[in-house]
N, C-alpha and C positions, 0 to 999 in steps of 0.2 A: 876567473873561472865562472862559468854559468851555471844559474841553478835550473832545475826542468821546470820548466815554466811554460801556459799554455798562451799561445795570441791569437785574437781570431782576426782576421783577413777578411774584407770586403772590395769587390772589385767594383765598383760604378762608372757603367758604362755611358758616355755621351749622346746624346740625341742620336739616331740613327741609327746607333751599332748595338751590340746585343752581345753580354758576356760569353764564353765559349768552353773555356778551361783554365786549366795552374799550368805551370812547366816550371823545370826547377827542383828546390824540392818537397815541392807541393804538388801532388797530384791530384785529378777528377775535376768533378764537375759542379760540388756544392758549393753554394754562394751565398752567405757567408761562410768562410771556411776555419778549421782549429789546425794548426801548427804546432808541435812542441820543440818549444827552443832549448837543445842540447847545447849546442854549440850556434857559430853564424849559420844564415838560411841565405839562399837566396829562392827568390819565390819571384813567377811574372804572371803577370793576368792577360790571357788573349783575348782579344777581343774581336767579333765578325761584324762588318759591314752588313745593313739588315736593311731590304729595300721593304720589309713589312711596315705598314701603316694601317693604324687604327682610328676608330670613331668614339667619339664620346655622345651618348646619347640622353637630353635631358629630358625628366619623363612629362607627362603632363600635370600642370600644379595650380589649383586655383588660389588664386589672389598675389602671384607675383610672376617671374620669369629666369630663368638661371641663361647668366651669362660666362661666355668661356674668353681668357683671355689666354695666349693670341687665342685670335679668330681661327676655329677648325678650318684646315683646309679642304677642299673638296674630295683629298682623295684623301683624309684622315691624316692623324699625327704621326711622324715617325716614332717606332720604339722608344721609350726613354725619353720623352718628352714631359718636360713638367709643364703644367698646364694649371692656371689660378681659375675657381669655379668662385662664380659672386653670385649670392641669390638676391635680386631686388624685386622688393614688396611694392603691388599696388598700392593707389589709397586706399586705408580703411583696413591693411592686414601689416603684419610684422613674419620677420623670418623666424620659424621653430625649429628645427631641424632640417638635416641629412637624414636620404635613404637612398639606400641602392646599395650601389660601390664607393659611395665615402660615406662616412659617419661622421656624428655628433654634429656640436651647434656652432662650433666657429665659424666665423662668415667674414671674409670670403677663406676657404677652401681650399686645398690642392691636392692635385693626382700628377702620379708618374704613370705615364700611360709604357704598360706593357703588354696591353691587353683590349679588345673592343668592351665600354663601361657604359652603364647606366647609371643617371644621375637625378633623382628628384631631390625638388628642397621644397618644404613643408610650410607651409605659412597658414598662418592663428589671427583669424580675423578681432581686428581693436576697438571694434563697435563692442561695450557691453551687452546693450539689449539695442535690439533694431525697432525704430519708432513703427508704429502699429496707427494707420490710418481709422481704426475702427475706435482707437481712443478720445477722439474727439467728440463722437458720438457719445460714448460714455460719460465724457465730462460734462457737456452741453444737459444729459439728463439729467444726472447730477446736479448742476446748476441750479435748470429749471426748477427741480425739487428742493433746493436747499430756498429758492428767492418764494416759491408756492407755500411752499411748507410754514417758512417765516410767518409770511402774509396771514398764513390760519392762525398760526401760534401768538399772533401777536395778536388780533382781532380775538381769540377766546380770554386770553389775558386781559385785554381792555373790559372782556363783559362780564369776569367774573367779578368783579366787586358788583356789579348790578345785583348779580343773584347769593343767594347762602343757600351752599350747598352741605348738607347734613345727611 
C-alpha cells in the first residue's frame, strides 16, 4: 500500500533542446517539479527542439585570461550546453575569483548555458611590494653616509685621547 509521499521530478534537457512541459499525471510547466505519490504515477517530460544559441562573454581581467572549453562557436552555444570556464594567470598574478554569472573560487568552472552570460575571473597580483627604482638612490645615500660618517667617527675617536675633555 502506498503511503503520501512527495517526489520532486527534474527533467534535464540535452544540448540543444529546451524543457517544454509534464504529461501524464503531472502537469505544467515548473522544473523542478513536486508529485504526490498516492498510488503508481506515470509522468513524461517533453522536450522542444531549440535552434536558440547563446554567448558567453568574458569580461576584461587584468593579469590573466578566461578560457572556454569547447571553444564558443561563432554563432554561440546551443541551450543546455555545459560549458568548462578555466581562468589562467599571467606571470606575476594568481586566480581570486568568479564574477558575473558564475561565482566563487573554484577554477576551472562551469556553466550550463541557458542564457547569453558574462563571465570575469579576478586575479591578485603575487608580487608582495613592486621593486621601486628610486631605492637605489636611497641606499647609495645611505651608504655614502654610513662609509663618511664612519671616517668622522673614527678620526674623532682616534683624537680624543689627545685631548681631556672636562
Amino acid at each position: 500500500m502506498w503511503t503520501q509521499r512527495t517526489v520532486t521530478v527534474a527533467a534535464v534537457p540535452a544540448p540543444g533542446y529546451g524543457f517544454d512541459h509534464w504529461e501524464g499525471d503531472l502537469g505544467g510547466i515548473a522544473n523542478p517539479a513536486v508529485i504526490v505519490m498516492g498510488s503508481d504515477k506515470s509522468v513524461a517530460a517533453v522536450f522542444m527542439q531549440s535552434s536558440a544559441r547563446y554567448t558567453i562573454t568574458s569580461g576584461d581581467s587584468k593579469g590573466g585570461r578566461v578560457e572556454l572549453k569547447p571553444v564558443q562557436p561563432d554563432d554561440g552555444y546551443p541551450v543546455n550546453s555545459k560549458v568548462t570556464v578555466t581562468a589562467i594567470a599571467d606571470s606575476g598574478y594568481m586566480f581570486s575569483e568568479w564574477q558575473g554569472d558564475l561565482g566563487g573560487t573554484t577554477n576551472p568552472g562551469s556553466v550550463t548555458v541557458a542564457g547569453d552570460k558574462t563571465i570575469t575571473a579576478i586575479f591578485k597580483s603575487t608580487v608582495g611590494i613592486s621593486f621601486r627604482w628610486w631605492w637605489i638612490a636611497v641606499g647609495i645615500v645611505l651608504l655614502i653616509g654610513v662609509v663618511v660618517g664612519g671616517r668622522f667617527l673614527l678620526r674623532l675617536l682616534s683624537q680624543s685621547d689627545q685631548y681631556d675633555y672636562e
